[in-house]
N, C-alpha and C positions, 0 to 999 in steps of 0.2 A: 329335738329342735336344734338347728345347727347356727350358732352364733357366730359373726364375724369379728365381735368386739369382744374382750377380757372381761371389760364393764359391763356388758350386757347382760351377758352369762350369769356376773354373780347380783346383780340388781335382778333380772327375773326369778331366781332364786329367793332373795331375799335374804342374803347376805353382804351385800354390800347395798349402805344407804347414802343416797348420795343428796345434799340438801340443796335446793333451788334456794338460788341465791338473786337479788332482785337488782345486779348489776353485770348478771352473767353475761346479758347479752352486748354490755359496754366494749366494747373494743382499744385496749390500750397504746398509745402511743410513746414511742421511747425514738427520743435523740439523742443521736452518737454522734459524738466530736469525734473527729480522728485528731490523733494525736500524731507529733513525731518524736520518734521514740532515742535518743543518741546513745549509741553503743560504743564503748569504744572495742576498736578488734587487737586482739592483744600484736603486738608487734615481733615478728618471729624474724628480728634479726640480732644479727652478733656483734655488739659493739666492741672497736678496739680503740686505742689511743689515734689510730694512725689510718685506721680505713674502716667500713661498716660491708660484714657479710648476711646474706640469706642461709638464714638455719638451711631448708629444705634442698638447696640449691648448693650450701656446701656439704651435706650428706649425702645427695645423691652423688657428685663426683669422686666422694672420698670411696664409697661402696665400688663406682667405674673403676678409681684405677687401682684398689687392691684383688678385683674380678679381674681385670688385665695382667695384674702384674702373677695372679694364681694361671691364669688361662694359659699366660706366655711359658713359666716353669713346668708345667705339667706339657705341653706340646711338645717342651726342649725334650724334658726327659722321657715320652713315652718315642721321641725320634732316634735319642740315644742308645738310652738304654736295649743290655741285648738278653738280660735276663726276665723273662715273662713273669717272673714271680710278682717283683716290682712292679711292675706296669699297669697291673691291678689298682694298686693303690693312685697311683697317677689319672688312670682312666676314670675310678669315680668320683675323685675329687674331682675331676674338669664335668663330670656328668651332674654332678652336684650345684656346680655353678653356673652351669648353665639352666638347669631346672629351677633356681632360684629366680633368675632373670624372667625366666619363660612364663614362671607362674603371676609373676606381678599383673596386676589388671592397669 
């Protein structure tokens, strides 16, 4: 006999006893307050005597222009240079940094 219920199953069985209870069919009622909840958000800037920066905003520039200042040495020298030995090292470092960029979502 194919039961739909867990409960079913082991009450015809006659392993699980389940006791009628003589408010079962009372239906409870529950009042929620919303509440409002005050969070504070933690403050992600950089304070100085003299001006206030954005953490995330001076990180990403700081990443730009050391990625620029690697992009520009490595184009000098893979224009330059006339020994291919070298060039290798130049070429993955710039393929490096640009993979870094590329992969960010």
């Amino acid at each position: 006999m194919y039961m739909t219920n867990p409960e079913d199953y082991l009450t015809n069985r006659g392993l699980l006893v389940k006791p009628k209870s003589p408010h079962e069919d009372k239906k409870h009622t529950f009042e929620i307050e919303d509440k409002r909840v005050d969070v504070e958000l933690e403050d992600k800037r950089w304070r100085s005597c003299c001006f206030d920066l954005h953490q995330e905003s001076s990180l990403f520039f700081a990443k730009i222009s050391v990625s620029l200042c690697v992009i520009t040495l490595c184009g000098y020298q893979l224009i330059t240079l006339k020994d291919c030995n070298y060039q290798s090292l130049y070429s993955s470092l710039l393929s490096s940094v640009i993979t870094f960029w590329l992969s960010k979502k």
